[in-house]
LUMLO-214536 format. One record per residue: residue in three letters; y, z, x of N, C-alpha, C in turn. Coordinates in steps of 0.02 Angstrom, whole numbers, plus 50000, padded with zeros to 5 digits. Atoms other than C-alpha are relative to their C-alpha. Layout:
N
ALAYZXYZXYZX ...
END
This chain:
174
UNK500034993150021489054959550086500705002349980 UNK499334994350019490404968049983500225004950034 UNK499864992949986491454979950062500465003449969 UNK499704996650044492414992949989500904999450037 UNK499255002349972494524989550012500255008149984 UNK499794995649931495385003650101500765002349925 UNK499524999050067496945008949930500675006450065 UNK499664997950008498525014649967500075005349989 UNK499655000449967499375026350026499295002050059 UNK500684999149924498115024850202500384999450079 UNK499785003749952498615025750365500024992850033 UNK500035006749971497735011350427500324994949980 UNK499735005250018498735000750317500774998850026 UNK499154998449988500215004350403499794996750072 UNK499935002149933499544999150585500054991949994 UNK500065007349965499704983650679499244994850027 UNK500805002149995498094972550684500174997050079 UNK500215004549940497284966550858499814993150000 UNK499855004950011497384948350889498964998950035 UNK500825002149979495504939750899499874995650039 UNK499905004349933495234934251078499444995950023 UNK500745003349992493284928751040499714999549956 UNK500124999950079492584922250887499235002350020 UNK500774997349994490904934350875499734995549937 UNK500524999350035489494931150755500255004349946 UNK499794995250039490034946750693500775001049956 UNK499285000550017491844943850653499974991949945 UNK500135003950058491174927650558499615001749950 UNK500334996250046489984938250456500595004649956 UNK499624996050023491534949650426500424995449963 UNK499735002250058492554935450372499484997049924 UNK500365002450051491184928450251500035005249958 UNK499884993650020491064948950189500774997749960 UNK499404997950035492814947750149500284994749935 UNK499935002550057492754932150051499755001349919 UNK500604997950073491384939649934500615005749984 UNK499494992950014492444957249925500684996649954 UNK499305001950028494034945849882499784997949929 UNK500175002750059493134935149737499865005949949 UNK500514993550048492094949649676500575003449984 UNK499264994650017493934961249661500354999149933 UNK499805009449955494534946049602500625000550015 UNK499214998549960496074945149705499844991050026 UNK499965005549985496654928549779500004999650102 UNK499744998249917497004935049977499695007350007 UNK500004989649968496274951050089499794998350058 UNK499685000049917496724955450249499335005450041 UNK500244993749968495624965650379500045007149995 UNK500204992249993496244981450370500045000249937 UNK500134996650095496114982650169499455001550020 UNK500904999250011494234983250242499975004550068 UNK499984997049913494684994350393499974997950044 UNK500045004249940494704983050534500884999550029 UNK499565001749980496134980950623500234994350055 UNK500295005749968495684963750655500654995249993 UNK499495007149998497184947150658499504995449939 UNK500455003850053495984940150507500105001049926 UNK499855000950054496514934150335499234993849970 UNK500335006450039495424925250200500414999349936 UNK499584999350077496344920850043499564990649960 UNK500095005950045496044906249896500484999349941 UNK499485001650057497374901349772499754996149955 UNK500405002950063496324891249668500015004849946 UNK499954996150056496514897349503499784995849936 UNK499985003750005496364882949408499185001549958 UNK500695001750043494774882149265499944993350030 UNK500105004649965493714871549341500104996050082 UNK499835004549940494534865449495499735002750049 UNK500624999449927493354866649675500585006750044 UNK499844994849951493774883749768500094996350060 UNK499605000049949494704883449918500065005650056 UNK500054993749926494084896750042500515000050038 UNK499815001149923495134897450194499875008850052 UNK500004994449959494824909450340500345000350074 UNK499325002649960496274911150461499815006350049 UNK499954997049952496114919050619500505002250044 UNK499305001449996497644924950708500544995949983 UNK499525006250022498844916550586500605002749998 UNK499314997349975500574916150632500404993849960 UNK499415006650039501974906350514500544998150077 UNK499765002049943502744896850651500724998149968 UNK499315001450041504274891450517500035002049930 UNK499964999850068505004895350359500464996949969 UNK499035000350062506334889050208500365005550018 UNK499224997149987508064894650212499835000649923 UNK499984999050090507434891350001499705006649988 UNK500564996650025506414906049937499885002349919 UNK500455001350040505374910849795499805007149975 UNK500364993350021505024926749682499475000049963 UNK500594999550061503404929849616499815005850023 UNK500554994549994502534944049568499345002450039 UNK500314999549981501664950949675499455006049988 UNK500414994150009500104962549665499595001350074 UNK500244996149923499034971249800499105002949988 UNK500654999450018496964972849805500015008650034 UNK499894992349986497494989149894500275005249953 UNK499424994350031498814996049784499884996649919 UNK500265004650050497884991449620500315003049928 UNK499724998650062498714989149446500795000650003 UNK499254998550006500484990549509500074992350032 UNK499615005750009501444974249505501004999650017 UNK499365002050006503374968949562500164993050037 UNK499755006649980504434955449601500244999350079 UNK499845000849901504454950149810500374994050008 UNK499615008749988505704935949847499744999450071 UNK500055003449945505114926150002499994992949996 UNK500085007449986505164910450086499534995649962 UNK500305002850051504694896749964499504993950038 UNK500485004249974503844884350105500025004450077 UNK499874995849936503224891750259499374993550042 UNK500475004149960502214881150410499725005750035 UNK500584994349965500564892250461499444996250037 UNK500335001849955499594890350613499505003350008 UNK500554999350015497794895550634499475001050046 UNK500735003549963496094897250707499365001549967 UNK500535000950055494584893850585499395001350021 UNK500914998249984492654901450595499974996750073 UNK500295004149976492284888150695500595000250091 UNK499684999349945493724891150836500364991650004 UNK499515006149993494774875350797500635000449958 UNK499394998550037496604876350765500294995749933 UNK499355004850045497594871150630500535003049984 UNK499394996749965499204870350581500224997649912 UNK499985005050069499684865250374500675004749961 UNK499455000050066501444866850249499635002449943 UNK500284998150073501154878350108500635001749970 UNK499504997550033502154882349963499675004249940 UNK500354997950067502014889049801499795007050015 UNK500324993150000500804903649769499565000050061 UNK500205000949936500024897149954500595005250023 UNK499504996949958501464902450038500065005950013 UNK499854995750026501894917749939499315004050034 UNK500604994949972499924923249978500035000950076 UNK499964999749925500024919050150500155004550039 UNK499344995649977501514928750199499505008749997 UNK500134993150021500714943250111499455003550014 UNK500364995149967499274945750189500005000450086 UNK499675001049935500074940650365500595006650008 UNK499584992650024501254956450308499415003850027 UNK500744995849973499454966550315500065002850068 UNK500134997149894499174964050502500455001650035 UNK499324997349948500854969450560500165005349951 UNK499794993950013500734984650457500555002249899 UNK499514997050055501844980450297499744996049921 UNK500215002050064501394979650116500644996549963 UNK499605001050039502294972549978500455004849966 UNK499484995350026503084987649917500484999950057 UNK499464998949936503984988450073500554996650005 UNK499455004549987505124974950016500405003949925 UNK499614999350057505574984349868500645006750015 UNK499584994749972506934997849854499645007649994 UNK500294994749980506585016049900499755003649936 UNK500074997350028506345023949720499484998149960 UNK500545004050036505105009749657499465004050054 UNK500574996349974504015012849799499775005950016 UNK500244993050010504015029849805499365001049905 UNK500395000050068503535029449614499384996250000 UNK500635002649995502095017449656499605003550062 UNK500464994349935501565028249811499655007649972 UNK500064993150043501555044649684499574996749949 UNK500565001550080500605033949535499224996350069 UNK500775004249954499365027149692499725007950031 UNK500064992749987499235048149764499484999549925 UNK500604997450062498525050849577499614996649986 UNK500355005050009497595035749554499245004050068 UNK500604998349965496455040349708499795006049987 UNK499874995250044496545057049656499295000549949 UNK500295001650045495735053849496499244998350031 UNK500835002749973494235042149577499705005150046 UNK500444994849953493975056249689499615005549957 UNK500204994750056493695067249553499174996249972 UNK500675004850062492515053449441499434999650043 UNK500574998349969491385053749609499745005050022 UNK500354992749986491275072449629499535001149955 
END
């Protein structure tokens, strides 16, 4: 089931997510939910609280690739246990903060640890646009978006064009 993602500027996107101490039924229904929500957006990564939850739960897919076999993953309290000293700017965007785009430098390989649907850990080296997603929706559950790495006058200006943006849709459903 689709759910609807939670836009900028929101409180909840600012809190700290609770760490998942029992894999329900329900919390695997929620991650399956969030894979559909992510594809359907289409975004590559979304975090719990884009969907209001203030759950320790990421799903993301970097597959991009015409043709090449999707790559679900659904990460349960995931914690980067290491990173590069190298790092890596790419553009980043936001299924929250939609249509606004800048450049985030981070760590270009990071080692992320895990616990999958099924309640079995893992532990796997990502780089690339892995990494980069990773990070960023592991940012999410401790409260901090990607604007947050930028300087104070950008994100204000994307906090004031995201104010009118909702704005607007509030209007188009009155």
């Amino acid at each position: 089931m689709k759910r609807p993602i939670i836009l900028h500027p929101d409180p909840r996107l600012k809190k700290t997510s609770e760490p998942v101490t029992d894999l329900s039924d329900d919390l695997r229904r929620l991650a399956d939910d969030m894979l559909e929500t992510m594809y359907d957006a289409p975004g590559i990564g979304l975090a719990a609280p884009q969907v209001g939850l203030l759950t320790r739960l990421i799903v993301l897919d970097c597959v991009k690739a015409e043709g090449e076999k999707p790559r679900p993953l659904i990460m349960f309290n995931p914690e980067i246990v290491s990173s590069s000293d190298e790092t890596n700017v790419y553009e980043e965007g936001c299924l929250s903060i939609p249509e606004q785009f800048a450049d985030v430098t981070r760590p270009a390989e990071v080692q992320v640890r895990w616990i999958d649907e099924n309640g079995k850990e893992h532990s796997e080296g990502m780089d690339g646009l892995w990494a980069t997603c990773v990070q960023h929706e592991i940012d999410h559950l401790d409260g901090k978006l990607f604007i947050d790495y930028l300087k104070p006058l950008k994100r204000q200006m994307i906090t004031r064009k995201m104010v009118k943006f909702k704005r607007e849709k509030a209007r188009e459903k009155a």
